[in-house]
C-alpha positions as CSV (number, residue, x, y, z in Angstrom):
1,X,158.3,91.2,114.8
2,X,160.5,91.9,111.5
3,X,160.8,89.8,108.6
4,X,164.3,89.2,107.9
5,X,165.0,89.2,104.2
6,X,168.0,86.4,103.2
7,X,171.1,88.5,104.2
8,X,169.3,88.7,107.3
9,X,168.4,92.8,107.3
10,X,165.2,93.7,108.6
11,X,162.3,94.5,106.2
12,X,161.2,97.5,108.6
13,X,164.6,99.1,107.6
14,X,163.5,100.3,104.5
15,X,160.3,102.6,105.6
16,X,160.1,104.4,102.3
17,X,159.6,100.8,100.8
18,X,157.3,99.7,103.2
19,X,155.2,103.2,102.9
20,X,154.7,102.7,98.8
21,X,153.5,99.7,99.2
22,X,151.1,100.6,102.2
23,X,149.8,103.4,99.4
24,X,149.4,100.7,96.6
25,X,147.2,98.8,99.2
26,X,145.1,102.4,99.8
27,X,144.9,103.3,96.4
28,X,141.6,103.0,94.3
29,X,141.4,100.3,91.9
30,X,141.4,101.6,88.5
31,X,138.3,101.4,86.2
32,X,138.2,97.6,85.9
33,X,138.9,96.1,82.3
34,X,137.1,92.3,81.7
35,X,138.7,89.9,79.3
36,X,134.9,90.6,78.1
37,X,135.4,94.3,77.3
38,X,138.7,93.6,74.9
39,X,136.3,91.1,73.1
40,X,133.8,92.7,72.7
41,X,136.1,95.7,71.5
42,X,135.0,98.3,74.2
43,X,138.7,98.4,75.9
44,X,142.2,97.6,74.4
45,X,144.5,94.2,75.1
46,X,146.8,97.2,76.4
47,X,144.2,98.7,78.9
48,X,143.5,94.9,79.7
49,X,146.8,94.1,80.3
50,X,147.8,97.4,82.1
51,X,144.8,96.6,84.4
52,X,146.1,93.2,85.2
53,X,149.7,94.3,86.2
54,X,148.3,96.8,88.7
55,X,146.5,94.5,90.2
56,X,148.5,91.5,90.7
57,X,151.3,94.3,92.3
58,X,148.6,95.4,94.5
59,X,147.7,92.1,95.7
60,X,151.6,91.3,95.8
61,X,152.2,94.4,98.3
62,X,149.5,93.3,100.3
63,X,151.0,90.0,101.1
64,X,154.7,91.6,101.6
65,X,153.4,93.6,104.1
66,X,151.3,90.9,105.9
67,X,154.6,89.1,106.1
68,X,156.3,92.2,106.9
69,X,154.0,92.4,110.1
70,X,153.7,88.5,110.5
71,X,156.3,86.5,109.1
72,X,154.3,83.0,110.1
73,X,151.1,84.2,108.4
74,X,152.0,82.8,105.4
75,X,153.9,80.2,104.2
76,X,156.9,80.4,101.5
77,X,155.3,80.6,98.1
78,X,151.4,81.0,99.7
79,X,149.5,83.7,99.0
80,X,147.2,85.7,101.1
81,X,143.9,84.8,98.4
82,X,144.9,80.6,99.2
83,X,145.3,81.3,102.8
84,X,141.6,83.6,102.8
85,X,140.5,80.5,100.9
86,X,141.7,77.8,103.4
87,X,140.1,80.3,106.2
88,X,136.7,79.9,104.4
89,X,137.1,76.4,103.8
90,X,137.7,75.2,107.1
């Protein structure tokens, strides 16, 4: 089933959309940058911060398409990590 987005179109019509984000999820990490590394001078706040940003917008396709596929999987304003943690938990 599709998720409906407020004005009630489907998510699924936008395959282009949906197929970026698919790639984000496919997509190597990049070389990771620690908070360590920028203070201990090795990497840049830049790289750092770079580093960050592509990983919170990979983590933030994956959950658009988990809802894409399965709208009850998570909740308004949950993420997949606190519903993996509640998994583990229970």
């Amino acid at each position: 089933m599709a998720s409906l987005m407020e004005n009630g179109t489907s998510v699924l019509h936008y395959p282009a959309a949906l197929y970026r984000m698919a790639l984000t999820t496919k997509v190597p990490p990049e070389d990771p940058v620690t908070h360590e590394d920028v203070i201990a001078k090795r990497r840049t706040h830049a790289d750092y911060s770079h580093y960050y940003r592509s990983t919170m917008f990979q983590n933030e396709c994956e959950d658009c398409l988990l809802r894409a596929v399965d709208p009850d999987a998570l909740k308004v304003g949950e993420t997949r990590i606190e519903l993996y943690g509640a998994a583990a938990r229970a």
